[in-house]
C-alpha positions as CSV (number, residue, x, y, z in Angstrom):
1,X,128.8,123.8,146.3
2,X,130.1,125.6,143.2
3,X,129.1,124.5,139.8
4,X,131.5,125.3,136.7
5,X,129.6,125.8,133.5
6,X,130.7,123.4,130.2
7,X,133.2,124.4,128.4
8,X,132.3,122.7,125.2
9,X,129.2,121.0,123.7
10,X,128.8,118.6,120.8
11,X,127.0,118.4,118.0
12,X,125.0,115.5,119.2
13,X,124.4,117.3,122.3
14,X,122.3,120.3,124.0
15,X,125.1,120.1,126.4
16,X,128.0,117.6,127.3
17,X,129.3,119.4,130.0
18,X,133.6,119.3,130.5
19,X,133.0,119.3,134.7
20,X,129.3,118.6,135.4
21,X,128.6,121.7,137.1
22,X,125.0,122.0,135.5
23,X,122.6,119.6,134.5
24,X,121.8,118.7,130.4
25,X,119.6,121.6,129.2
26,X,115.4,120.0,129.3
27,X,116.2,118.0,132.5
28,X,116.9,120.9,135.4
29,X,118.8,124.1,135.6
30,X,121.5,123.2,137.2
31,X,122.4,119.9,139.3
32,X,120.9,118.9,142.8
33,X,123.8,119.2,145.1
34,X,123.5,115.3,146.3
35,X,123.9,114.9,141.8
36,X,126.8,116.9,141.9
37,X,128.1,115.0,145.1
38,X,127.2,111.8,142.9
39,X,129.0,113.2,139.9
40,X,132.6,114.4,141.0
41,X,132.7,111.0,143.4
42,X,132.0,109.1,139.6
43,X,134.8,111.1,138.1
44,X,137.1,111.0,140.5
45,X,137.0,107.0,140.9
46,X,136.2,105.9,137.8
47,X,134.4,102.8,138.3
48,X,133.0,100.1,136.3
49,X,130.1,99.6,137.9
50,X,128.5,102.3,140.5
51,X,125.5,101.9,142.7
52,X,123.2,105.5,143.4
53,X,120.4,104.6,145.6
54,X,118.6,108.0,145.8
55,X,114.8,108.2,147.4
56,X,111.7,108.1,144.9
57,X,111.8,111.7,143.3
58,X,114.9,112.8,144.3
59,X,116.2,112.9,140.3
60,X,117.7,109.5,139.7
61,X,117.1,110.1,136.1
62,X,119.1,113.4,135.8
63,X,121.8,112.5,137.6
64,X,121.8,109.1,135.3
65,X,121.5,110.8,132.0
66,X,124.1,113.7,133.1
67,X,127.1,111.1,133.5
68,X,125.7,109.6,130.2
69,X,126.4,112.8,128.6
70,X,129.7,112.8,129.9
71,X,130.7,109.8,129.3
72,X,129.6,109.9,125.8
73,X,131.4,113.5,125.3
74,X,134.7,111.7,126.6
75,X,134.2,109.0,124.9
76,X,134.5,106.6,127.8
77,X,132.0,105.2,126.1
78,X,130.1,105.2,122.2
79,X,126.8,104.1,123.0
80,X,124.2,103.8,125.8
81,X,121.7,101.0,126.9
82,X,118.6,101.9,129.4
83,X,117.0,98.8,130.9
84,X,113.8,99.9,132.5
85,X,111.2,97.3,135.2
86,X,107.8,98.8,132.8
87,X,107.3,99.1,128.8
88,X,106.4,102.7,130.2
89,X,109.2,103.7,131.9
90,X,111.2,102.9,128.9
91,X,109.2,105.1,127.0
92,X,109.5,107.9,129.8
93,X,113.6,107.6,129.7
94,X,113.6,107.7,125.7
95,X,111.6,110.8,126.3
96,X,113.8,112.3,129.0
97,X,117.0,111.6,126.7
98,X,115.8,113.1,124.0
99,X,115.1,116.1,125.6
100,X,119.2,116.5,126.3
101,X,120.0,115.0,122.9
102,X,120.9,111.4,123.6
103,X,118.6,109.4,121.2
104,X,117.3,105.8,122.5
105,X,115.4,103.3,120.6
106,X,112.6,102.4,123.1
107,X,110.7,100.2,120.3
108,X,113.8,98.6,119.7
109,X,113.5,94.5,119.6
110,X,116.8,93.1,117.2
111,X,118.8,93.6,114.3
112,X,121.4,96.5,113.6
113,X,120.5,100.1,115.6
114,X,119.7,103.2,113.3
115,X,122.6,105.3,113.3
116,X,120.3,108.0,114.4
117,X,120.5,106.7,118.2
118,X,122.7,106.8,120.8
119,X,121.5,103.2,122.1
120,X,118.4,101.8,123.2
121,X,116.0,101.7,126.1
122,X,114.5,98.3,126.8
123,X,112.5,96.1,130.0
124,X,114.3,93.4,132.0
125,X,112.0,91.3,130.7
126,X,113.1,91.9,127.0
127,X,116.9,91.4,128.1
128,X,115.5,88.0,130.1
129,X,113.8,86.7,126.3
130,X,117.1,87.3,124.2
131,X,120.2,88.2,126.3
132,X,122.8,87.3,124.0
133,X,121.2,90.3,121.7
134,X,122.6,92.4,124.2
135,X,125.8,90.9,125.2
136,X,126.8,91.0,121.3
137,X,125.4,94.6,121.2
138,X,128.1,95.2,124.3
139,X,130.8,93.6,122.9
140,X,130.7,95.5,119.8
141,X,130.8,98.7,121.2
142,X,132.0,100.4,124.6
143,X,128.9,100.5,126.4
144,X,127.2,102.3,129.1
145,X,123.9,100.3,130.7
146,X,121.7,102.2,133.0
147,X,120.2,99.3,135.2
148,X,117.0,101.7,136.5
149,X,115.3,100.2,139.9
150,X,118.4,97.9,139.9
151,X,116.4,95.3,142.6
152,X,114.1,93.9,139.6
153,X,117.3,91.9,138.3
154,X,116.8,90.1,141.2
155,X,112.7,89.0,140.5
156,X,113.6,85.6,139.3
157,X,116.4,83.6,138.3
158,X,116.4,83.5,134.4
159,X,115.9,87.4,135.0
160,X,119.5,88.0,137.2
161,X,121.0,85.2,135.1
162,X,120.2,87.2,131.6
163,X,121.4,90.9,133.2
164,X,124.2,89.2,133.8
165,X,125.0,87.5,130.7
166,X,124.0,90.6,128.8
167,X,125.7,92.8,130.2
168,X,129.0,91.6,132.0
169,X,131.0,92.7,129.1
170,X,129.7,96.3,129.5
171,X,132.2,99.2,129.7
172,X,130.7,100.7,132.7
173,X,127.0,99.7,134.3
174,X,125.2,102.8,136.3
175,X,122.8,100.6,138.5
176,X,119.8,102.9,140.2
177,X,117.2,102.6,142.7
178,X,114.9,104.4,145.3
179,X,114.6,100.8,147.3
180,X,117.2,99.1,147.2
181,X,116.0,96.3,149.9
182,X,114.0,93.1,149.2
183,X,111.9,90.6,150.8
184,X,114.3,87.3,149.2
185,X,118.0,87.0,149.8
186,X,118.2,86.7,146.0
187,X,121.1,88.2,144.6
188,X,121.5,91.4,142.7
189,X,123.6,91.7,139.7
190,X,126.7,94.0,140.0
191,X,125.9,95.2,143.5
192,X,128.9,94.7,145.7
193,X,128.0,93.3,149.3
194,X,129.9,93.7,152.3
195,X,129.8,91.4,155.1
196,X,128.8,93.3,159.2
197,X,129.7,92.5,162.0
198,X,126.5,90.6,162.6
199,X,127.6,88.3,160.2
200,X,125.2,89.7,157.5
201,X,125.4,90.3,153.8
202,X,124.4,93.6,153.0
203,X,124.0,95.6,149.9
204,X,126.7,98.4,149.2
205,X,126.1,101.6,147.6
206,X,128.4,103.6,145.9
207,X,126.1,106.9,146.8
208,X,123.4,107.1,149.2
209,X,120.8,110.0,149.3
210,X,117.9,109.0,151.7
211,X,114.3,109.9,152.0
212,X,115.6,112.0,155.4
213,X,118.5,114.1,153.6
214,X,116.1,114.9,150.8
215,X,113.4,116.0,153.2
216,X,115.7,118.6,154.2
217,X,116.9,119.9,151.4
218,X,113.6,120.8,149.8
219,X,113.7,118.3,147.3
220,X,111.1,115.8,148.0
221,X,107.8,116.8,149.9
222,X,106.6,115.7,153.3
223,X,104.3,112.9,153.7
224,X,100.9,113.3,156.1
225,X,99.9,109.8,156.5
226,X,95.9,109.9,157.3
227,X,94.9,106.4,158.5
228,X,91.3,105.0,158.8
229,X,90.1,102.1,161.0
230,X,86.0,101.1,161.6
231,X,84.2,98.0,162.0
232,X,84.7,95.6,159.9
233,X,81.8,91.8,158.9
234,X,83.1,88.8,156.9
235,X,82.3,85.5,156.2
236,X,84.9,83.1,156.0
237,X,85.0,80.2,153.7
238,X,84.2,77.9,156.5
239,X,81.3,80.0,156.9
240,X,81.4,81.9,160.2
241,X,81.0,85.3,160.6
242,X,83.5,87.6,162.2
243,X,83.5,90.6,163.0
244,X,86.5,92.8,164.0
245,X,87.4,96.6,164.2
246,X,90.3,97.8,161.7
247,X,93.4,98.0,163.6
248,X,92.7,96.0,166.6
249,X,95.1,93.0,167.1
250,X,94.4,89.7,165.2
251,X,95.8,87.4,163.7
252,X,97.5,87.7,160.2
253,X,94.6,85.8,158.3
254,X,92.2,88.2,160.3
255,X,93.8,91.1,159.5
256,X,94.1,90.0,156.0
257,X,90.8,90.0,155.8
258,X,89.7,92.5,157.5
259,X,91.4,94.6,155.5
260,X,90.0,93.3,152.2
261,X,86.8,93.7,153.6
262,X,88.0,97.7,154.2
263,X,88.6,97.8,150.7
264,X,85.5,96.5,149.0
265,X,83.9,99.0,147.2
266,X,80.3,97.4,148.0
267,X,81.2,98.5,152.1
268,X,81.1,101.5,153.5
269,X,85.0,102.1,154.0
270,X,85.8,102.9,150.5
271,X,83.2,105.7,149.4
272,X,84.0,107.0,153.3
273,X,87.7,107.3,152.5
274,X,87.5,108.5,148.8
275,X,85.3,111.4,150.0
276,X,87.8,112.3,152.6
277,X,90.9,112.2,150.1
278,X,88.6,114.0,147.7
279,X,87.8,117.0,150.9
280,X,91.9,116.5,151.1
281,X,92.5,117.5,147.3
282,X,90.0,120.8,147.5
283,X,91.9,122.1,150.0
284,X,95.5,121.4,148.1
285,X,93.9,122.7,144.7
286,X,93.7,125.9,146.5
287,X,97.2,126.3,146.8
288,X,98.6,123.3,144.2
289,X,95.8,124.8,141.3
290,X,96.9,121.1,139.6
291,X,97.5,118.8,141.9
292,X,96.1,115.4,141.2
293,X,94.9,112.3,143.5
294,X,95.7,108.6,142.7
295,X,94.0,105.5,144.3
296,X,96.4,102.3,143.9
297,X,94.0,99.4,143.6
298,X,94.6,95.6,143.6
299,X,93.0,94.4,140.7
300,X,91.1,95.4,138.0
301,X,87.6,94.8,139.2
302,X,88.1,97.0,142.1
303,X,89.9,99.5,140.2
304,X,86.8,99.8,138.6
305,X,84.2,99.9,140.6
306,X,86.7,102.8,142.5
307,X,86.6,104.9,140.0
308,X,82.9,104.9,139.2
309,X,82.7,105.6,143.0
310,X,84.7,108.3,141.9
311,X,82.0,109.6,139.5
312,X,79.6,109.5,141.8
313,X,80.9,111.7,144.7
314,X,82.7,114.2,142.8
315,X,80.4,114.2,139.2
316,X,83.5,114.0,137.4
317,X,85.8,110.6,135.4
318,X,88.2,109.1,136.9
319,X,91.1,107.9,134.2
320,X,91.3,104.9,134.7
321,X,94.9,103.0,133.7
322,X,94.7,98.8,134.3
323,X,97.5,97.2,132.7
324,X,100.5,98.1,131.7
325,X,100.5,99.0,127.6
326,X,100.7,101.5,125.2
327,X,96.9,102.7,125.8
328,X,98.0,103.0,129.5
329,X,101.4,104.8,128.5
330,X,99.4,107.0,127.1
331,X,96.7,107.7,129.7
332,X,99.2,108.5,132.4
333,X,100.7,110.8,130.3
334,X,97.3,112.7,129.6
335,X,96.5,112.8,133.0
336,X,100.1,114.2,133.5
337,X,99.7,117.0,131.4
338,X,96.1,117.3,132.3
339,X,94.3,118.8,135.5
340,X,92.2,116.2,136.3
341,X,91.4,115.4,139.6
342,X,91.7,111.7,140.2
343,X,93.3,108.5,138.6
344,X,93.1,105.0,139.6
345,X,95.1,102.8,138.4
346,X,96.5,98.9,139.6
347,X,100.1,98.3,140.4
348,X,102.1,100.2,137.7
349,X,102.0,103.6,138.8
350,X,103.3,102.6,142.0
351,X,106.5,103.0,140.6
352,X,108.7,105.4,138.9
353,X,106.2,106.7,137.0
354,X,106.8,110.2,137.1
355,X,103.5,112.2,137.5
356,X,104.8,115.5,139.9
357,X,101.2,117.6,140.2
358,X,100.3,114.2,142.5
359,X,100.0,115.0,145.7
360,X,96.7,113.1,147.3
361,X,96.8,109.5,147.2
362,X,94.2,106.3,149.0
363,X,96.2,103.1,149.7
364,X,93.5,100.9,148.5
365,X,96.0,97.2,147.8
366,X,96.7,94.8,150.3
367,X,100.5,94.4,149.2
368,X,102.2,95.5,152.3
369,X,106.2,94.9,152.0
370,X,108.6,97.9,152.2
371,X,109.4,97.7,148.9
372,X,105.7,98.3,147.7
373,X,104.8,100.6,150.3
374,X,108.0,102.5,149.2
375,X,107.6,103.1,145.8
376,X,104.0,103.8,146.1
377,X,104.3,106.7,148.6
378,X,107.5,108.0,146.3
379,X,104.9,108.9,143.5
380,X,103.2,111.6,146.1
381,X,106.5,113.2,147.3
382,X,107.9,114.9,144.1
383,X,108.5,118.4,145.4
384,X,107.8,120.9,142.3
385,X,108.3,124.0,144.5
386,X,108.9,124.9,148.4
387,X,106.2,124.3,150.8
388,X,103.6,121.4,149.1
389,X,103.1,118.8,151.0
390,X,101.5,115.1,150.0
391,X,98.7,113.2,151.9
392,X,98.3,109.8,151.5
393,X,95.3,107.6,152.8
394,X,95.6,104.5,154.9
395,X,93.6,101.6,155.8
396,X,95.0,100.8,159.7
397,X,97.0,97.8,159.6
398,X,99.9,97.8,161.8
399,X,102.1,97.1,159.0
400,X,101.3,99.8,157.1
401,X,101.5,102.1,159.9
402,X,104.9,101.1,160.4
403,X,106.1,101.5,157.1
404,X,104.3,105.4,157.6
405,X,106.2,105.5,160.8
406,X,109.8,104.8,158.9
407,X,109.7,106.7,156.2
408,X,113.1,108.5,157.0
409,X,114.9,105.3,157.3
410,X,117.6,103.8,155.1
411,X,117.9,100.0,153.9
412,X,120.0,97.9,152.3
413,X,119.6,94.4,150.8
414,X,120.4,91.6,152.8
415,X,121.7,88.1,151.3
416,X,121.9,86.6,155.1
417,X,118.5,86.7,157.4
418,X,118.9,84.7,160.4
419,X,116.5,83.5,162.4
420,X,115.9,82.7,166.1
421,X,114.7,79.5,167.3
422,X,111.1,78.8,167.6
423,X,110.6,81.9,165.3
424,X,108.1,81.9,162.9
425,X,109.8,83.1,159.2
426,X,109.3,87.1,159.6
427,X,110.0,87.1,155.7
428,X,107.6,83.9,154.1
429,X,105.0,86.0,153.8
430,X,106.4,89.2,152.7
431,X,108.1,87.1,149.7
432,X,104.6,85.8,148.6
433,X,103.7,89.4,148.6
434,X,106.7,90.6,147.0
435,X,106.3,88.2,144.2
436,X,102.7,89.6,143.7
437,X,103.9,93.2,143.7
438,X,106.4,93.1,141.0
439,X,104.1,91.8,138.3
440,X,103.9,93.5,135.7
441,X,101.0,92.7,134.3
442,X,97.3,92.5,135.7
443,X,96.8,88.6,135.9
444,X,94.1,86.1,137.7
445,X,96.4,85.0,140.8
446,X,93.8,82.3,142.0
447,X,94.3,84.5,145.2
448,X,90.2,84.6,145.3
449,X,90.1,80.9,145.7
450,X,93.0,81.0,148.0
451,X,91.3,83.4,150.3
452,X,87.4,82.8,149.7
453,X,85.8,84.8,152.1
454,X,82.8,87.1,151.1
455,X,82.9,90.8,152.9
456,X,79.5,91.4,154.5
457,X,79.9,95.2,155.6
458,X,82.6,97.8,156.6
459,X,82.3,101.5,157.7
460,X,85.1,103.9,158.2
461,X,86.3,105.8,161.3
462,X,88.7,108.3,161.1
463,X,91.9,107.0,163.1
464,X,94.6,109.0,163.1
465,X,97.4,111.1,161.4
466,X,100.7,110.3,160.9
467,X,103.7,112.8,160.7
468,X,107.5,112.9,160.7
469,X,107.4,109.7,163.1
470,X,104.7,111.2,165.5
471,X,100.9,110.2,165.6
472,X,98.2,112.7,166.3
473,X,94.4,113.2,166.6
474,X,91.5,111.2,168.4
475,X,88.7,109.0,166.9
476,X,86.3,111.0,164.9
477,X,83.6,109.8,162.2
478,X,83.8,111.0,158.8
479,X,82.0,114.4,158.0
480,X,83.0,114.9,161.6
481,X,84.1,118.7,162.4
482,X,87.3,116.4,164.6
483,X,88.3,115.0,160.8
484,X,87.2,118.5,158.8
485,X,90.0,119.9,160.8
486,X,93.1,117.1,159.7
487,X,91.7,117.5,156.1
488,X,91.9,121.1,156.4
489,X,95.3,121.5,156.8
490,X,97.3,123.8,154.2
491,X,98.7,122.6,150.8
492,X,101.5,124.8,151.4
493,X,103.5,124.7,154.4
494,X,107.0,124.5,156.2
495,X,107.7,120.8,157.6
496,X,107.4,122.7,161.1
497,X,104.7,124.3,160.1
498,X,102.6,121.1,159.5
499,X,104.0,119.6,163.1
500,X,102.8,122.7,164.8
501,X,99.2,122.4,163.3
502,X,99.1,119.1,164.0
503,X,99.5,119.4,167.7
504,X,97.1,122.3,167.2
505,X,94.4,120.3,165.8
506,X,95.0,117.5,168.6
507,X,94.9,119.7,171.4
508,X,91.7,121.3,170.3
509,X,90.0,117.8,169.8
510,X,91.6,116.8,173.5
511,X,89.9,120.0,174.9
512,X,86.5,119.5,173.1
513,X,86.3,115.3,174.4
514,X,86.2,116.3,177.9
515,X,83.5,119.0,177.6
516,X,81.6,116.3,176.2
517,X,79.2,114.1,178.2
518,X,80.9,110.6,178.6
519,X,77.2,109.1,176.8
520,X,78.5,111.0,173.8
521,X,81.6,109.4,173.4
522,X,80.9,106.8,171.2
523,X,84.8,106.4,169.9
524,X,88.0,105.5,171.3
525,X,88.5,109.2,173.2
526,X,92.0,108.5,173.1
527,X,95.1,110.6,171.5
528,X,96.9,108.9,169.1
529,X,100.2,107.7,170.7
530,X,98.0,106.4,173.5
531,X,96.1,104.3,170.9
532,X,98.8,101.8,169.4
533,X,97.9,99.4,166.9
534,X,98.6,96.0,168.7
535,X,101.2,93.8,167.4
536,X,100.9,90.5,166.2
537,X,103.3,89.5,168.8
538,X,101.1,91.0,171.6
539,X,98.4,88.5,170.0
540,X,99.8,85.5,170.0
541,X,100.9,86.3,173.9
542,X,97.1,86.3,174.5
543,X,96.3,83.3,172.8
544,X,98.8,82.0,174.8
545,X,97.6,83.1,177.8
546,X,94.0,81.9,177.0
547,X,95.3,78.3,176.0
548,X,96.7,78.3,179.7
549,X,94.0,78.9,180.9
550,X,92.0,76.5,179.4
551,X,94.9,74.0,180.7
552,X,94.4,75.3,183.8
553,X,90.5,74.7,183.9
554,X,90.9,71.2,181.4
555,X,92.5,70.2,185.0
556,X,89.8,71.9,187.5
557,X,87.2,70.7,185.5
558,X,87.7,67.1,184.1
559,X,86.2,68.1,180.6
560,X,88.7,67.7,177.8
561,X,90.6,71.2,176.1
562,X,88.1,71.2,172.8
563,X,85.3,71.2,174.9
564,X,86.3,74.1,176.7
565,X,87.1,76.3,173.7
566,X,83.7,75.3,172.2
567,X,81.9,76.4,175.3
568,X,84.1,80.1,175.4
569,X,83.1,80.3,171.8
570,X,79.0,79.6,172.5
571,X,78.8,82.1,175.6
572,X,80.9,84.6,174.7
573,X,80.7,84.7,170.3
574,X,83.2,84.6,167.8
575,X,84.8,82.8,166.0
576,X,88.0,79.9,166.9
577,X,90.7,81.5,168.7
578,X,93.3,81.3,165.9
579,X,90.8,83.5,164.2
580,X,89.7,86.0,167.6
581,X,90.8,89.5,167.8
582,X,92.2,90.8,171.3
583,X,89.2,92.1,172.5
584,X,87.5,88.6,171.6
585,X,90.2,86.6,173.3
586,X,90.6,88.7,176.8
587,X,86.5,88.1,176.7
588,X,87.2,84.3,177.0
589,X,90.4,84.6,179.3
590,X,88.0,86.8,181.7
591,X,85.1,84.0,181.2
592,X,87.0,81.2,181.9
593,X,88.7,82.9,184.8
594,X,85.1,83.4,186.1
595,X,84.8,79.5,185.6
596,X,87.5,78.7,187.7
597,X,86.8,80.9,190.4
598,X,83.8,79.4,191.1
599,X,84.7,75.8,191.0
600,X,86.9,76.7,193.9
């Protein structure tokens, strides 16, 4: 694509470029081409409002500011408003604005702007407090608004309302995001939505650049998803103890749980998996001399107790960012200049914070929607030059491993989610989660007493690696030479490269398990895509076949269903079915089978 160079600049300026062949000197040297694409399709329509949905780290924020430069330079419009989802992401597009000499007012609250500035950069919350500030501030003067990570307008009610009051009288409205899909069917403000031929309400963008298209152009890195199962004790609030193996199927409270058992930094799991992302960033350092790692924790105590983990297996601090404020604003931009190792931090960084030397990062929160899982692996892929790649550590839950699995895929909102009869809600859940992953700050969400349980012990097994949609490796336990060869892999390689070594590094653990005496195989000697995580679906067929079963015998036998069930659960262990993992519940379907065959 050919770029044409400004033909005049302004005073106010660095460059406002005449054709936006090059980017605003201090943000790039010259536009992406999907930017460029962007641009020209802006100027040639003309719209008041324009959707860009462009992956995490593909340059929303260049792109943004660049039509903001023109715009001002043409005097489509005389001033500029940023509204930003964090107080430090305001801060971080003041910062990147002023670099190209737009000046905004992130500290801005009310009253009359400086005639220093250009316009302001505020939070949605601040426009959700006092939105006729903002609408008067429009109507005064033709406005630009830059509505970053667009879906937040849709959080809550009061929130879409004030965006919409505010800023309806705009000039023109630039609305951005790397996700544009939710959980709810609640509206977005000035996103157009088209109706398929499903009958669904989806989202319309105005310019698409995917995860995929960005892959292949060089300008986001690719992901290597390394995911780690192992057994797993609990004791629920009813006081039984389970105990279950990471990954197997269960139900969704038993995975739930599982899982947070996984993540208590008391277990085994944690220090296991920390050591192994540590092993992960020694080998990137020796190619990426900067590159940082970043555990994404769910609350403050554990984010804690993570980092002084931290300390103790690499003898070095851990910064440590738990809410978010100025103090925090300023600790991620430390580490950012920094070359620290590690940073732990609880919710905020997950996204658009823009921290490019990370490249290692441990999944350590049980928020699993898209959304989250989204803009949490988009602070890993932010290519700096050709060839780094980012690893990020999973706990194995099928959901996550899904999300690993389509990465390259494109969504859009949907307003309309049918549902088939005798369905359970596929989105109930992932809306309670959503809710808790777009808070902003770090509160008590009574989620303790909700799910009192108290985790008894974990340890961690290496599982598996994901790449590119394809799943390698075999079973190994950590320190293993099977994981010291996935951990091992180059900071610096080709896409194809890191697929070829891959299969490499499977192949050679395939050839060692079957030199290896059968007593020795203490793991699951199975490859990868032989090895699929379960589905909850799958689960719920076996409970059904077990309570058929039990009709079966109830019938047989004379003695009533509970009865039955009580008896599986003394001979064979475990805890009620609703609550039984697969391997649990085909124990009992066998047993009672055994039952029946005998009666006959």
């Amino acid at each position: 694509m050919t770029t044409t160079a400004a033909t005049s600049t302004s005073h106010s300026h660095h460059l406002s470029p005449a054709f936006p062949g090059r980017a605003p000197w201090g943000t790039a040297s010259k536009l992406r081409a999907w930017q460029q694409g962007a641009m020209e399709k802006y100027i040639q329509e003309q719209p008041r409002d324009f959707l860009a949905v462009a992956t995490p780290g593909a340059g929303k924020t260049t792109f943004a500011l660049t039509l903001a430069s023109w715009l001002l330079h043409h005097h489509v419009v005389q001033q500029v408003t940023v509204v930003a989802p964090t107080e430090h992401l305001k801060k971080q597009w003041a910062e990147a604005a002023a670099r190209i000499g737009i000046r905004l007012d992130p500290e801005y609250s009310a009253g009359p702007l400086s005639k220093d500035y250009h316009g302001v950069a505020v939070t949605y919350a601040g426009v959700g407090v006092r939105p006729m500030l903002h609408r008067n501030r429009s109507e005064q003067r033709k406005t630009l608004v830059i509505l970053d990570e667009i879906h937040h307008a849709g959080d809550s009610k009061s929130w879409g309302e004030a965006c919409l009051e505010a800023f309806e009288p705009a000039t023109r409205r630039l609305a951005l995001t790397g996700t544009p899909f939710r959980s709810d069917t609640n509206p977005i403000p000035f996103v157009t939505y088209e109706e398929g031929t499903d009958g669904i309400r989806r989202s319309s963008a105005d310019y698409t650049y995917g995860y995929g298209s960005a892959l292949a152009d060089h300008v986001v890195r690719p992901v290597i998803f390394l995911s780690y199962s192992g057994n797993m004790r609990w004791r629920t609030k009813a006081g039984d103890e389970i105990a279950a193996r990471l990954g197997e199927p269960m139900t969704k409270d038993a995975i739930s749980q599982a899982w947070r058992t996984a993540l208590d930094p008391r277990g085994e799991w944690m220090p296991s998996v920390l050591r192994a992302a540590d092993q992960r960033l020694t080998e990137v350092r020796k190619s990426i001399p900067d590159a940082g790692a970043l555990v994404i924790a769910s609350d403050q105590d554990s984010a804690r107790a993570y980092a002084k983990l931290i300390r103790e297996i690499t003898g070095s601090k851990a910064t440590l960012v738990l809410s978010d404020d100025a103090g925090a604003s300023g600790r991620i931009d430390d580490f950012s200049g920094s070359t620290d190792r590690w940073m732990v931090a609880v919710r905020m960084v997950s996204e658009g914070v823009d921290v490019p030397r990370l490249a290692v990062g441990v999944y350590a929160t049980t928020i699993s929607t898209p959304l989250f899982f989204a803009q949490a692996v988009g602070r890993f892929v932010r290519s700096r030059r050709r060839g780094e790649t980012a690893s990020v550590f999973l706990p194995t839950v099928p959901d996550l491993l899904g999300f690993a699995n389509e990465m390259e895929v494109e969504r859009d909102h949907a307003l309309d989610k049918p549902r088939k009869e005798g369905e359970e809600d596929p989105y109930a859940e992932e809306e309670k989660l959503l809710q808790e992953a777009e808070k902003q700050q770090d509160e008590d969400t009574g989620e303790q007493e909700q799910f009192a349980f108290e985790a008894l012990e974990s340890e961690a097994v290496f599982d598996r690696v994901m790449y590119n949609g394809a799943e390698f490796g075999m079973q190994a336990h950590p320190g293993s030479e099977e994981e010291q060869d996935y951990l091992g892999i180059p900071g610096l390689l080709e896409p194809d490269q890191v697929q070829m070594l891959l299969q490499k590094r499977q192949a050679k653990q395939i050839a060692h398990s079957r030199k290896r005496p059968d007593t020795e195989a203490d793991l699951l000697e199975l490859p990868a895509e032989r090895r699929p995580v379960v589905s909850h679906k799958e689960l719920m067929e076996l409970r059904k076949q077990l309570n058929t079963m039990v009709g079966a015998y109830v019938h047989q036998s004379g003695k009533p269903h509970g009865v039955i069930h009580t008896e599986l659960r003394r001979v064979c262990g475990g805890p009620p079915s609703a609550e039984a993992t697969a391997g649990q519940l085909r124990q009992r379907i066998a047993k009672v089978q055994e039952w029946a065959t005998r009666m006959k």
